[in-house]
C-alpha positions in Angstrom: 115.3 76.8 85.9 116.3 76.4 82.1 116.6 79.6 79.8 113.3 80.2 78.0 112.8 82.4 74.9 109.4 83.0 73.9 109.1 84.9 70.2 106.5 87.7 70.1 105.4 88.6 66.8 102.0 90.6 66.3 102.8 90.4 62.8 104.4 87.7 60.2 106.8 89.8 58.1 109.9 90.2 60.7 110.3 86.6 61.1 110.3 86.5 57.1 113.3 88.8 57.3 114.8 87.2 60.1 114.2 88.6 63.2 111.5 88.8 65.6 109.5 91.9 67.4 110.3 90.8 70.4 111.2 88.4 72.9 110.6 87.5 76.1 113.2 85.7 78.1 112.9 83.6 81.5 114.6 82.1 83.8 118.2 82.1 85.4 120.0 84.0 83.7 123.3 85.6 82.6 123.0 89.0 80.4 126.0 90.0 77.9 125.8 93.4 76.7 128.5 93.5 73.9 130.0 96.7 72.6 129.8 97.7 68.6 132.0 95.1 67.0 133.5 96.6 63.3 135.9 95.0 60.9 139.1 95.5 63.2 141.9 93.4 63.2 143.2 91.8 66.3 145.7 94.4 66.5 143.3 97.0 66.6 143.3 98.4 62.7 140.3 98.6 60.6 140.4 95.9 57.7 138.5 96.0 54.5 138.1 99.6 53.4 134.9 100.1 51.1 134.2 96.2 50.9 130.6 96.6 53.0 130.8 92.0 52.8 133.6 91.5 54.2 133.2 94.1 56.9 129.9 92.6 58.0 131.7 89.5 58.0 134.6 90.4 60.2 132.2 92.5 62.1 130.2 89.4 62.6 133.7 87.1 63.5 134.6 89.8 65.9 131.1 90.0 67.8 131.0 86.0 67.6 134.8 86.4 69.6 133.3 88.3 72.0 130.2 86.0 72.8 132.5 82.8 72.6 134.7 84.5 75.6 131.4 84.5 77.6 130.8 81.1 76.7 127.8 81.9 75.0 127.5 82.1 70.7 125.3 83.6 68.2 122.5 81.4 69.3 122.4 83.3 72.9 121.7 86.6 71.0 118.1 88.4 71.9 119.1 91.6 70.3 121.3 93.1 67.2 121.8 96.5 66.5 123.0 97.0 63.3 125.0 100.5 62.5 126.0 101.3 59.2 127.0 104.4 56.7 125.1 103.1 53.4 122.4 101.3 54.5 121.5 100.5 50.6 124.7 98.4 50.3 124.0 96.6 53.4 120.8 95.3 52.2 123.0 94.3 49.1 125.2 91.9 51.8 122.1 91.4 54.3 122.4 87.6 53.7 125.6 87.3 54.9 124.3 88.3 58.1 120.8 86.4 57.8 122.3 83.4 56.9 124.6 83.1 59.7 122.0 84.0 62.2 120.0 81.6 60.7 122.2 79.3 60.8 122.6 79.8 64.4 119.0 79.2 65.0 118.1 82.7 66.0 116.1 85.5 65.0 117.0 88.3 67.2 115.5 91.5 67.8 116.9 94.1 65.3 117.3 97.4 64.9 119.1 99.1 61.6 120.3 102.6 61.5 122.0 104.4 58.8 124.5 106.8 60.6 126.6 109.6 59.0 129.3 108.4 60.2 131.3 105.4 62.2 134.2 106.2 64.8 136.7 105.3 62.3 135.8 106.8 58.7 136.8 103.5 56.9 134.6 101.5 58.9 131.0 101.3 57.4 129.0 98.9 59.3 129.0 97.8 63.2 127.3 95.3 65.2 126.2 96.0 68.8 124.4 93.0 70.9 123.3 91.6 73.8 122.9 87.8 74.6 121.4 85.9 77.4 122.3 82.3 78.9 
């Protein structure tokens, strides 16, 4: 049986923003669950102190390594949680993010919190998913 995604959406505003409510998924399947990915190098150092873009970016690279070691990409992702010390300068560099997921045909389900802190003090935004093939 082929992998089924079915969007659920009580309301038309989160698939304006890029994401949906919820969604169901069917099928065989294979679940990823995907620690927080930040702007680290492959060496383990955090990169990009006080640029919130270029974080998101390399926090998005480094969460995109992860899926393609699976064998699965952005496009496999049913839910993003989004962690990040200024959430008012994240919405400044949302489209970085919305674009790529777009881009990726999907619109995962997504949850944003602003958090006082990350593990690393430099590191101001971090991306935790799960994916499904």
């Amino acid at each position: 049986m082929a992998l089924e995604r079915t969007a659920v959406n009580p309301w038309p505003w989160s698939t304006e923003l890029g994401y949906n409510q919820g969604e169901v998924v069917t099928g065989d399947t294979r679940t990823l669950y995907c620690s927080g990915q930040t702007a680290m190098s492959g060496e383990g150092k955090p990169q990009h102190p006080g640029d919130m873009a270029a974080q998101l970016a390399l926090s998005l690279d480094n969460l995109e390594a992860v899926l393609g070691e699976a064998g699965m990409s952005l496009a496999n992702l049913v839910r993003l949680n989004v962690y990040t010390t200024d959430a008012d300068r994240l919405f400044e560099h949302y489209g970085v993010l919305a674009s790529r997921l777009g881009a990726a045909g999907v619109a995962p389900t997504t949850t944003m919190l602003g958090v006082t802190r990350l593990a690393i003090p430099d590191l101001l935004v971090e991306l935790e998913g799960t994916a499904v093939a």
